[in-house]
C-alpha positions in Angstrom: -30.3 7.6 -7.7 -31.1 11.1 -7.0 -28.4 13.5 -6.7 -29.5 14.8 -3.1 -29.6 11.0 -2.1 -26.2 10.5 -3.1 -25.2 13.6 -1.2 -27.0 12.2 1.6 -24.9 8.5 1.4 -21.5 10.5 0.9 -22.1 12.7 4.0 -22.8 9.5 6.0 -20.1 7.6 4.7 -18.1 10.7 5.3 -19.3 10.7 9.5 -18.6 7.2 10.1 -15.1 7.5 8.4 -14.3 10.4 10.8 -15.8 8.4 13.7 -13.6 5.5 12.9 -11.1 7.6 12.3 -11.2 9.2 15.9 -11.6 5.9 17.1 -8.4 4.3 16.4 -6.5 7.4 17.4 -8.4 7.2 21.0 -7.5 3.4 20.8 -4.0 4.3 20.5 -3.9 7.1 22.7 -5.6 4.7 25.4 -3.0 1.9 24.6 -0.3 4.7 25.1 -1.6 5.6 28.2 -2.0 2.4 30.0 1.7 1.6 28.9 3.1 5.0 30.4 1.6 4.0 33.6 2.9 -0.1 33.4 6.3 1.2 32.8 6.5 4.2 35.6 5.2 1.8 37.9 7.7 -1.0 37.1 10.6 1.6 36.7 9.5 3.4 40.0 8.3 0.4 42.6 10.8 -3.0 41.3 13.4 -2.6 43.0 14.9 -6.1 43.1 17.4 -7.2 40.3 15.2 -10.7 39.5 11.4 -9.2 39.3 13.2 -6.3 37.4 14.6 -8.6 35.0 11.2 -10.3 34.3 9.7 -7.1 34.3 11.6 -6.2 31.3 11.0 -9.0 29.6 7.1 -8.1 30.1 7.8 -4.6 28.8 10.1 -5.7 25.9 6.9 -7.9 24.9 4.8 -5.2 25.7 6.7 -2.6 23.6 6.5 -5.1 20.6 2.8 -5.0 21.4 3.0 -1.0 21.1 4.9 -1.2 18.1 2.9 -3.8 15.7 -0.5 -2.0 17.2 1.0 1.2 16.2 2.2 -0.2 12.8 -1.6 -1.6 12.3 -3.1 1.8 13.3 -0.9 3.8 11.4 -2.4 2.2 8.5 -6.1 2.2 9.3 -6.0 6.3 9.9 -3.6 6.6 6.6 -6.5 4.7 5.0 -9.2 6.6 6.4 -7.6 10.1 6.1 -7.8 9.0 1.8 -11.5 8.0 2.2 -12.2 10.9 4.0 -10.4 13.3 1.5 -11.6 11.9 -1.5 -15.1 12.0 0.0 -14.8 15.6 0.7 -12.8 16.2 -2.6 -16.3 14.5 -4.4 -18.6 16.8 -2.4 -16.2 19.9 -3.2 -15.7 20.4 0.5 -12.0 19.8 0.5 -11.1 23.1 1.5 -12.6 22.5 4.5 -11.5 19.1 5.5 -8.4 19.6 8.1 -6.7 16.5 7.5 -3.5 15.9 5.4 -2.3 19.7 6.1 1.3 19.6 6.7 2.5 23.0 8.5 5.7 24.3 10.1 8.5 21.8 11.3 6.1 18.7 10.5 6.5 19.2 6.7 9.7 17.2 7.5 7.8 13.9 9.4 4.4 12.8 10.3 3.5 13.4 13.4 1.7 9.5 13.7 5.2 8.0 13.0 6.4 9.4 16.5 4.5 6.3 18.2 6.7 3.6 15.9 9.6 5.8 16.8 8.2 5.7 20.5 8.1 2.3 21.2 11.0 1.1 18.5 13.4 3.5 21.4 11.6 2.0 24.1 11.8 -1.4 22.8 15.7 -1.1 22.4 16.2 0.5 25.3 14.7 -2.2 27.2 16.3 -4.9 25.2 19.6 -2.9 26.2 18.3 -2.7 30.0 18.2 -6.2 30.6 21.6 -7.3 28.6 22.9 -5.1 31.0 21.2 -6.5 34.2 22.1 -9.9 32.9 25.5 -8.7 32.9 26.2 -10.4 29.3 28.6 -8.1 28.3 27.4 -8.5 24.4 28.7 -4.8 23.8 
């Protein structure tokens, strides 16, 4: 194989890496949107105690749903970012691959983990929510 072939393969498989890469952050951005909106409208138009009480249990489930999906998707883009930076690495374009720069207060966190955190609070604030509607007195 030629070398400008195999810099022709690279820079595709470096495109659809970025693609996929966009696409599962859109995916969850997309997922986090639609929940925002399930919950407002739950928290803003359920007014009686019993459809609030199954409400929460659909958003506890819900919430779980966030937080696996998140889990997955935290994976697939931490799995991607490495193809995409050894890729760029091999074709000596590192330097100008924006991805796995850490700057300012994020040197302390990764900004993806804020959607686990995100729906772990949610998720425990629901769980919390509905022990206290049901009055169980557990705490």
């Amino acid at each position: 194989m030629s070398e400008q072939s195999e810099i022709t393969i690279l820079l595709e498989v470096l495109k659809e890496n970025y693609n996929h890469f966009r696409h599962v952050e859109n995916e969850r951005l997309w997922f986090t949107n639609i929940y925002a909106i399930i919950v407002g409208s739950i928290f803003t138009f359920v007014k009686e105690e019993r459809v609030f009480i199954y409400s929460a249990i659909f958003l506890i489930f819900l919430s779980l749903l966030g937080l696996l999906m998140s889990l997955r998707l935290k994976a697939d883009i931490e799995d991607f970012q490495q193809k995409i930076i050894a890729i760029a690495t091999q074709l000596k374009v590192r330097d100008l691959c924006g991805l796995g720069a850490q700057k300012g207060f994020t040197i302390h966190f990764k900004l993806r983990d804020i959607f686990i955190y995100f729906y772990f609070c949610m998720l425990l604030f629901l769980i919390v929510t509905l022990i206290t509607s049901l009055n169980l007195n557990w705490f």
